[in-house]
matplotlib code that plots the C-alpha trace (Angstrom):
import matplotlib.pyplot as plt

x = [8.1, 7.8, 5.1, 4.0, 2.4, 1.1, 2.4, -1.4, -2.8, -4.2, -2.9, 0.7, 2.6, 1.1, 1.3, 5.1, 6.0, 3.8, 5.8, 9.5, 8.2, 7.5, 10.8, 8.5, 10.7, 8.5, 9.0, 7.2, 5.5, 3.5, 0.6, -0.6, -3.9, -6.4, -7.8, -11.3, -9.5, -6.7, -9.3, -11.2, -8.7, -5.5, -4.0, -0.5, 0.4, 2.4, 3.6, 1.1, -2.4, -4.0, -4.0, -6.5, -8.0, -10.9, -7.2, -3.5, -3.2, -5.8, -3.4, -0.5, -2.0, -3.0, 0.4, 1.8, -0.8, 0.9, 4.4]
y = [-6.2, -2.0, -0.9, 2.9, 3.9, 7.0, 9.5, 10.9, 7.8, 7.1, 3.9, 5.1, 4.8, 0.9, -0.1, 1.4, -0.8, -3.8, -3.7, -3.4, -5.7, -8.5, -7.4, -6.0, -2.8, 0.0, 3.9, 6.5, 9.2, 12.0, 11.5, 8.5, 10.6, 8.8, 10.7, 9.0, 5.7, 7.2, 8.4, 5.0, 2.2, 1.4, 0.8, 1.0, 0.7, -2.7, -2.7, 0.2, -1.7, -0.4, -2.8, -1.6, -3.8, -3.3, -3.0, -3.1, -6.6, -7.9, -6.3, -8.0, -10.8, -9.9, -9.4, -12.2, -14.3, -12.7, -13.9]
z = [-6.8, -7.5, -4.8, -4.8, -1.2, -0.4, 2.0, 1.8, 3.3, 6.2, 7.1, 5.9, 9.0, 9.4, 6.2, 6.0, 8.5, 7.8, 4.2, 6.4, 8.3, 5.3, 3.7, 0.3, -1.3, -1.5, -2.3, -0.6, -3.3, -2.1, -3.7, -5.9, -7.4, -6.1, -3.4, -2.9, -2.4, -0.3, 2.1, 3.0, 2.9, 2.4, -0.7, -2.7, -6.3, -7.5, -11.0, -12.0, -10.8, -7.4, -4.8, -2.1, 1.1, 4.4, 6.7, 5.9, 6.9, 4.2, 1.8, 3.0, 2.9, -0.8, -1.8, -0.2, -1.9, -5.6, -4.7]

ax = plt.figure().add_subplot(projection="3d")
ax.plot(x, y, z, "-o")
ax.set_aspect("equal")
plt.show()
């Protein structure tokens, strides 16, 4: 699974760790260019589609549900 998170993002540090946690490979970029989303949720890009949630455990739970 290639997931893109944002260093920009609020939820960042939480979701970093939410994804460790779940064992999900993810790379850090600096910015994913979408700055309006960035700023009210979290969210990450898996193969190239933007995955955003209310809180970083919805979107866990999102991915876990694409497995």
């Amino acid at each position: 699974m290639m997931i893109k998170i944002c260093k920009s993002n609020e939820s960042y540090n939480e979701l970093s760790k939410a994804l460790k946690d779940n064992n999900m490979e993810f790379k850090h970029k600096k910015c994913l260019s979408k700055c309006g989303l960035c700023h009210k949720q979290p969210f990450l890009k898996k193969h190239g589609e933007f995955v955003s949630a209310d809180s970083v455990e919805k979107l866990i739970k999102k991915l876990n549900q694409d497995k």
